[in-house]
DRENZA-237410 format. One record per residue (C-alpha): residue in three letters; x, y, z. Coordinates in steps of 0.02 Angstrom, whole numbers, plus 50000, padded with zeros to 5 digits. Layout:
! residues N
ALAXYZ...
! end
This chain:
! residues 126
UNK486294966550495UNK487154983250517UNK486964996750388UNK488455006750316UNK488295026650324UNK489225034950176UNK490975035350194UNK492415043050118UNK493385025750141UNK494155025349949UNK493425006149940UNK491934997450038UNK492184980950147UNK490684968350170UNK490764949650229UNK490914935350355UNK492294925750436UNK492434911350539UNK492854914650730UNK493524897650726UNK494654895050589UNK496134906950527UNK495554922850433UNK496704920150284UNK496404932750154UNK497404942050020UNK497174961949964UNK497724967249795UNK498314986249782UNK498264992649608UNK498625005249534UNK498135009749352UNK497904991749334UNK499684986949403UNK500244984449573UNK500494997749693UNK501974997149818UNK501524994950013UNK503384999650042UNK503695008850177UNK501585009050227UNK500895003250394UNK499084995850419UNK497784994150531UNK496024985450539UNK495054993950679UNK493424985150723UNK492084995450809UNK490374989550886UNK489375005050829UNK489605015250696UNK490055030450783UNK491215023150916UNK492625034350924UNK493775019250964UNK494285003550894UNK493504986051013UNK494894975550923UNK496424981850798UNK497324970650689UNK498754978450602UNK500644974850517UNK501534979850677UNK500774966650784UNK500894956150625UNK499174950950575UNK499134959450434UNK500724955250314UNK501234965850169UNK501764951950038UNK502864952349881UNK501864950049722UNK502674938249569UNK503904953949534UNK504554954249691UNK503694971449739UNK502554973249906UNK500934977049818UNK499664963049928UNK499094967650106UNK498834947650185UNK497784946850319UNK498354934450424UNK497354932750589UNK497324916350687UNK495724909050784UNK496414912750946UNK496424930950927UNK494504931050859UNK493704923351001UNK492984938151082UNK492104943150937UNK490524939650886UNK489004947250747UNK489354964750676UNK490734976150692UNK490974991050586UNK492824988250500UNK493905001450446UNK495825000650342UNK496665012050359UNK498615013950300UNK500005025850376UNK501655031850295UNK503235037950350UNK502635056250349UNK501075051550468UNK499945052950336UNK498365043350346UNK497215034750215UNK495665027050243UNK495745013750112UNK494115002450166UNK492665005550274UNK491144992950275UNK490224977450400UNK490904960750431UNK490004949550540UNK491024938050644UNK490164921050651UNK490734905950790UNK490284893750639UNK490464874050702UNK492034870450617UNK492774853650690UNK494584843950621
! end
């Protein structure tokens, strides 16, 4: 396994998902304990091989529409889905250093998440 260097990602990321089923998985932004609006935000997930990679092996992100900012039971875009089919994890396989990272309308970047997830090509069958 991978370790994590320190980080000034605001939240740490840690896991596994199936290459062979859909990564279906729901963020909850809060913000002194209520949700914070994603209005008007952008994200990526940038997956690197080595910790120190200066670029991304595989991004996921709302633009290309694998990640999905989603309406919470008010009606306000406070849940970041991640939404990423088989098909486009293929290619990837054991540990990749993961990063989130949100954009605004001004440019302004935030590193939300930084952490390991290890892609595994578990024998799923239906």
């Amino acid at each position: 396994m991978a370790t994590i260097a320190p980080s000034a990602a605001l939240f740490e990321i840690s896991g596994h998902v199936s290459t062979n089923s859909t990564w279906d998985e729901y963020i909850y932004f809060l913000q002194a304990g209520a949700g914070m609006s994603l209005e008007d935000l952008t994200f990526q997930l940038q997956l690197r091989e080595k910790d120190n990679d200066t670029s991304a092996e595989k991004t996921f992100s709302t633009t290309a529409g694998d990640l999905i900012l989603t309406n919470d039971d008010n009606g306000s875009p406070t849940i970041l889905r991640i939404n990423i089919p088989a098909s486009s994890m293929t290619s990837l396989e054991g540990d990749y250093y993961v990063d989130l990272v949100g954009k605004d309308l001004n440019d302004k970047l935030t590193h939300w998440a930084h952490g390991v997830l290890t892609f595994n090509e578990s024998p799923i069958a239906f």
